[in-house]
RODO-2510 file (C-alpha; in nm, 4 decimals, decimal comma):
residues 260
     n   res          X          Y          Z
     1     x     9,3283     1,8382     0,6970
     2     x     9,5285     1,7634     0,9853
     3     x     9,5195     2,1127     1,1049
     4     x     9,1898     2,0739     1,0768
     5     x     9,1745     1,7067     1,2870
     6     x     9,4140     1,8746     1,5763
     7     x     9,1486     2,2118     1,6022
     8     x     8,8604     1,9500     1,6275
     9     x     9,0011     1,7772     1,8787
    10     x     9,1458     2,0722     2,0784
    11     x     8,8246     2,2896     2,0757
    12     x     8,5521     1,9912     2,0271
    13     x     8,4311     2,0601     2,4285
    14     x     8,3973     2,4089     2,3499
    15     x     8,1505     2,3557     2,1062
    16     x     7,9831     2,0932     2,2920
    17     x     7,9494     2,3376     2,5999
    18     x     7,8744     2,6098     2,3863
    19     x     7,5470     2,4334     2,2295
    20     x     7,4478     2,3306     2,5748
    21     x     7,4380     2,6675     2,6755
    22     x     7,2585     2,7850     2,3370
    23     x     7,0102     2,5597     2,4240
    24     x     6,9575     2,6255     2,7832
    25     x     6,9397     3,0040     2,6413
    26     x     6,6459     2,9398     2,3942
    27     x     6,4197     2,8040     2,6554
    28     x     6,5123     3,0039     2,9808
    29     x     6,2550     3,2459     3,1275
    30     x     5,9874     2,9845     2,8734
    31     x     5,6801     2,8252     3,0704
    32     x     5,6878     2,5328     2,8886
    33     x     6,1265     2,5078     2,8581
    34     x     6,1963     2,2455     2,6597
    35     x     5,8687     2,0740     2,5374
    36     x     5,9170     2,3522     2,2814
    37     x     6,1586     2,1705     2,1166
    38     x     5,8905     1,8939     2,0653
    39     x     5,5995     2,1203     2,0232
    40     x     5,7724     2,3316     1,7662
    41     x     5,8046     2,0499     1,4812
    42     x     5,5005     1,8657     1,5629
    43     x     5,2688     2,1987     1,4642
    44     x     5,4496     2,2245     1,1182
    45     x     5,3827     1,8611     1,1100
    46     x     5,0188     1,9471     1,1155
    47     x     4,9703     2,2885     0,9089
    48     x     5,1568     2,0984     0,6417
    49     x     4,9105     1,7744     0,6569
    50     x     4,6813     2,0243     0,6755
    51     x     4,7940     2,2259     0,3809
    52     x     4,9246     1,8765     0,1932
    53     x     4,6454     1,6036     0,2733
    54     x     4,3203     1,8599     0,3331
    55     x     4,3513     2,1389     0,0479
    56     x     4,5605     1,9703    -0,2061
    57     x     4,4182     1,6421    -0,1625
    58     x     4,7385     1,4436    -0,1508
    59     x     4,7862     1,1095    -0,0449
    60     x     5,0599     0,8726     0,0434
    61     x     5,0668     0,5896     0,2662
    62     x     5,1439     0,6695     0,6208
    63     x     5,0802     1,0320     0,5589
    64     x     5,1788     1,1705     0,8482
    65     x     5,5101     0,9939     0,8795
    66     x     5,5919     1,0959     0,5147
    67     x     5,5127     1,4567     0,6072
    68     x     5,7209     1,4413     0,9503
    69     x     6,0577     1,2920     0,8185
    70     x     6,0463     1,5501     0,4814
    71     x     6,0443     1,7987     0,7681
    72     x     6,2951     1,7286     0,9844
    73     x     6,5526     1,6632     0,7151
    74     x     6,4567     2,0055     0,5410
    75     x     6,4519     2,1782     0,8677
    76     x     6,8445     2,0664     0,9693
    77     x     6,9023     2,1527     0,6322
    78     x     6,7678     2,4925     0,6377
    79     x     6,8681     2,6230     0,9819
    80     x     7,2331     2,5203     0,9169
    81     x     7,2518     2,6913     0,5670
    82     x     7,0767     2,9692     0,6812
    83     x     7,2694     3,0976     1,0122
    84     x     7,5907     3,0016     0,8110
    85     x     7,6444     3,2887     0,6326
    86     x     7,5938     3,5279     0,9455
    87     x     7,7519     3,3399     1,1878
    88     x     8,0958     3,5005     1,2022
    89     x     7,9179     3,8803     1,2413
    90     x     7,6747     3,6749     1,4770
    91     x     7,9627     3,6040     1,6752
    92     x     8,1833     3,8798     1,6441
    93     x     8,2252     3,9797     2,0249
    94     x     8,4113     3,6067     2,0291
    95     x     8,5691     3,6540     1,6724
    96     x     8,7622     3,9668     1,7831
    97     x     8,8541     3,9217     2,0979
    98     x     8,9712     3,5304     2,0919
    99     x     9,1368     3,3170     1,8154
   100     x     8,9367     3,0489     1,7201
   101     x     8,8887     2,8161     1,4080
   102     x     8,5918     2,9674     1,2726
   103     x     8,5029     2,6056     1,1530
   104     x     8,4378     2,5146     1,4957
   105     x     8,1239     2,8161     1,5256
   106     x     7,9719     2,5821     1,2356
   107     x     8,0276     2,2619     1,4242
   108     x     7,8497     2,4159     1,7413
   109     x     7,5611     2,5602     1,5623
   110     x     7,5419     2,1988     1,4075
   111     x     7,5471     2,0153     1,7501
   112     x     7,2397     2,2455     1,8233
   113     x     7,0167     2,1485     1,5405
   114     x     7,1606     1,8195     1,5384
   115     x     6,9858     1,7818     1,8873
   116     x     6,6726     1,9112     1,7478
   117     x     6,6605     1,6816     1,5018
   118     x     6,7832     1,3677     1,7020
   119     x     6,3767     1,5192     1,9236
   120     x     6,2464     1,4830     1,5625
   121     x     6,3252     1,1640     1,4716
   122     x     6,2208     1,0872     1,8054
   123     x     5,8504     1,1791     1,7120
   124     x     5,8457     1,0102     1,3498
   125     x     5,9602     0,6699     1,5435
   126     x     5,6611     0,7138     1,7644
   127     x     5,4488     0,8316     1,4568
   128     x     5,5338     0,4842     1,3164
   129     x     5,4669     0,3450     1,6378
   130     x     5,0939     0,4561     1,5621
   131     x     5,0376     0,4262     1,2043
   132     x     5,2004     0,0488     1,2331
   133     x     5,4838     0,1545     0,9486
   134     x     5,6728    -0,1980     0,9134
   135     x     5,9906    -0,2003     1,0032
   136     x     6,2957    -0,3997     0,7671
   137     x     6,6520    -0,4516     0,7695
   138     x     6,6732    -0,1782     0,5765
   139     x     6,5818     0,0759     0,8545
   140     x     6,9732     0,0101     0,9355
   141     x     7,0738     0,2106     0,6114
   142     x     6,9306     0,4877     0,8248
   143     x     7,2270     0,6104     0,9928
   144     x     7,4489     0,6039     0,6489
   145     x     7,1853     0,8497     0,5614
   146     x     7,2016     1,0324     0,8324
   147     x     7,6195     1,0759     0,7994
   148     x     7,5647     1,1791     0,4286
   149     x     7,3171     1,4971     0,5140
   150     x     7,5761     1,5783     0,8377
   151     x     7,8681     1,5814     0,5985
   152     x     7,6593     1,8081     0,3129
   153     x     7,5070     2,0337     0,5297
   154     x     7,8290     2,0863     0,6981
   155     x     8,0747     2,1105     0,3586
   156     x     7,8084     2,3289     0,2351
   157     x     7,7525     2,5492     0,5681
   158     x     8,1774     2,5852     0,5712
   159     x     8,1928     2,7400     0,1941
   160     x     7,8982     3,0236     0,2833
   161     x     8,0359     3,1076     0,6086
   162     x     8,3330     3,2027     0,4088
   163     x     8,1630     3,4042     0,1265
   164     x     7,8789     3,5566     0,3735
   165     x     8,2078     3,7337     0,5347
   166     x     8,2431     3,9234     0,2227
   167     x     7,9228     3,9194     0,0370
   168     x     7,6659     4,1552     0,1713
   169     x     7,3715     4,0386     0,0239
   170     x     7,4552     3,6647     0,0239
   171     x     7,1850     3,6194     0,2977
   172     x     6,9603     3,7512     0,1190
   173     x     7,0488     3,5401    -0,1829
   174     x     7,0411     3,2708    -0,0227
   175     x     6,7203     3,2721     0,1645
   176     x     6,5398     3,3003    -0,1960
   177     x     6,7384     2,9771    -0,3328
   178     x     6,6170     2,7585    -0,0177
   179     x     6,2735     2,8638    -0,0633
   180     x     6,3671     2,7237    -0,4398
   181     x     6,4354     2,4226    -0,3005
   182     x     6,2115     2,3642    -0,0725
   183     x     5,9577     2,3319    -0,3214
   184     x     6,1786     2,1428    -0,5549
   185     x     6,2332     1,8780    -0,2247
   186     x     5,9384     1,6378    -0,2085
   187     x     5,8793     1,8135     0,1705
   188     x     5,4742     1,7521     0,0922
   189     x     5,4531     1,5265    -0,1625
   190     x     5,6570     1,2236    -0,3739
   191     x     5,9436     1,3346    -0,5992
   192     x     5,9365     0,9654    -0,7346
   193     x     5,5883     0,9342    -0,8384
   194     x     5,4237     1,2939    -0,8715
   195     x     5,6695     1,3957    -1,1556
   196     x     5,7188     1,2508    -1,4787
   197     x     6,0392     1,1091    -1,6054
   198     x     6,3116     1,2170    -1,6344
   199     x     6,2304     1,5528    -1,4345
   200     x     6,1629     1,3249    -1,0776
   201     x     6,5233     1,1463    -1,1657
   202     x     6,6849     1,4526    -1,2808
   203     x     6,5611     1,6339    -0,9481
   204     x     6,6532     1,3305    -0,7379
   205     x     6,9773     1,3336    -0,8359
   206     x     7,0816     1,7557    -0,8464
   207     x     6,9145     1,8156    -0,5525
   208     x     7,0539     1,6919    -0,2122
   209     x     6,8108     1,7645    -0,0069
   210     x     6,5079     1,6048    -0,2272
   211     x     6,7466     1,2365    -0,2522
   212     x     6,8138     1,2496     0,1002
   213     x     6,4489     1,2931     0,1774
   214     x     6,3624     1,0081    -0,0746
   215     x     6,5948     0,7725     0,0670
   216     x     6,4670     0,8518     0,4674
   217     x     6,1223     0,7750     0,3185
   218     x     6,2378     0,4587     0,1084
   219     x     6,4156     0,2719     0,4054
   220     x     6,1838     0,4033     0,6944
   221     x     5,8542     0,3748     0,5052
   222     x     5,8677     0,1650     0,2235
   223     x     6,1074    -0,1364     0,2897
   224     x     6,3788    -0,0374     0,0142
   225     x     6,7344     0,0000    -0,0045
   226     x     6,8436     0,3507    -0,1263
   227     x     7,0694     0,4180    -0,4432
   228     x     7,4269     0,3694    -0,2854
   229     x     7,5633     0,4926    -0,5794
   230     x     7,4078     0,8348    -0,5182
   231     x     7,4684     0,7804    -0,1638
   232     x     7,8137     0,7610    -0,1662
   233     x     7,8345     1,0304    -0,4746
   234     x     7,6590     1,2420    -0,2119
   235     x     7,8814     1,1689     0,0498
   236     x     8,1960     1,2364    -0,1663
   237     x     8,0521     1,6011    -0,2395
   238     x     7,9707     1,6628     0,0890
   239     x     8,3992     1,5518     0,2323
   240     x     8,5110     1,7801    -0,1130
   241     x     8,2855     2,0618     0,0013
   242     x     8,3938     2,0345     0,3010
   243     x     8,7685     2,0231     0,2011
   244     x     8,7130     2,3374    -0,0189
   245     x     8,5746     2,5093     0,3145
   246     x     8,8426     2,4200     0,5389
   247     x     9,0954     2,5296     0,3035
   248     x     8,9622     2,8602     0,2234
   249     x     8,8806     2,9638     0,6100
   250     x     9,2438     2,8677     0,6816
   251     x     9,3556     3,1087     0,4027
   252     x     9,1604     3,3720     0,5268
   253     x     9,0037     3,3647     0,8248
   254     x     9,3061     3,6244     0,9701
   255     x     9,0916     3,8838     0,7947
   256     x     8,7922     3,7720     0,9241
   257     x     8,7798     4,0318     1,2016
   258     x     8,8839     4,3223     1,0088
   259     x     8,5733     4,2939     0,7609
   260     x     8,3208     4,2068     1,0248
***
């Protein structure tokens, strides 16, 4: 780990500068620049109210709000796990040329959708704004929420960048198993209440991404404190995943370059 802690610290403004410029990238040449970044959630916001409220007839109280934050923590989620697994190939020309820890491509492609979803949570704030969602002391467990699905999406992203290296068809593989959970995360409707015992508990606590969800919803939405024993069981997978990671891309990451 304190390999790790020095290559932070020595290449953290490289991958601060390097998701500035990713993002300048995405919306150069674009009319509308980066009101994308703000357009871009807010219509899967609505096809999924749409899809959710209008042809499946669900309801929960502040609807839209409910459908917004399910969203944005599945879409951080996704777009991490996802480009993980390419992201060494994605980056060879820098990979072969350079040394660098290839722990710190993850961290940049996090600071990227990190940003996106800092726009996100922008836009449910103002959602609750408008739909008059209460707000509690318990809106403050928000950002211990927020560290837990950093440090699991990150400890996760670390262990497939490793194995995409090496595994053809792990993108492939694992592109089927988030559309798995996806629908086995609560995005468009209550884990809690629209499952019967003990599959909602069961689901709440296997699947990150569904708790993590819940808990947004319970302390933004409904005025209640999350589990913090699953919270901090959450968090404690997330630092061992990410552990695992770190210790396997220092093992091999010299032979990175020669498989890509």
């Amino acid at each position: 780990m304190k390999k790790f802690i020095n290559n932070i610290k020595r290449y953290f403004k490289y991958a601060v500068y390097s998701a500035r410029a990713d993002l300048k990238a995405e919306v150069a040449g674009s009319y509308l620049n980066w009101l994308w970044w703000v357009l871009d959630p807010m219509f899967f916001m609505l096809i999924y109210i749409f899809i959710a409220g209008i042809v499946f007839k669900k309801t929960e109280l502040y609807f839209p709000v409910f459908i917004f934050t399910g969203l944005t923590v599945w879409d951080y989620f996704n777009r991490n796990i996802n480009a993980s697994v390419k992201i060494v190939s994605a980056n060879r020309p820098i990979v072969t040329k350079i040394y660098i820890p290839k722990y710190i491509l993850i961290l940049q492609k996090s600071f990227v959708t990190f940003f996106k979803m800092l726009i996100s949570w922008g836009l449910v704030i103002i959602l609750m704004i408008l739909w008059k969602v209460p707000l509690t002391p318990y809106i403050l467990y928000f950002f211990p929420i927020l560290l837990v699905l950093y440090v699991i999406t990150f400890g996760f992203s670390l262990i497939l960048m490793h194995f995409g290296i090496f595994i053809e068809d792990l993108g492939n593989v694992i592109t089927l198993v988030l559309k798995l959970v996806f629908y086995l995360s609560g995005i468009f409707y209550n884990v809690s209440t629209s499952l019967p015992e003990p599959f909602n508990k069961i689901l709440l606590n296997l699947n990150p991404v569904a708790f993590l969800i819940n808990a947004f919803r319970d302390v933004l939405l409904y005025g209640k404190a999350p589990s913090l024993l699953l919270l901090s069981g959450w968090f404690l997978v997330g630092i061992f995943s990410m552990m695992i990671g770190i210790h396997i891309i220092h093992k091999y990451e010299n032979s990175y370059a020669k498989v890509i």
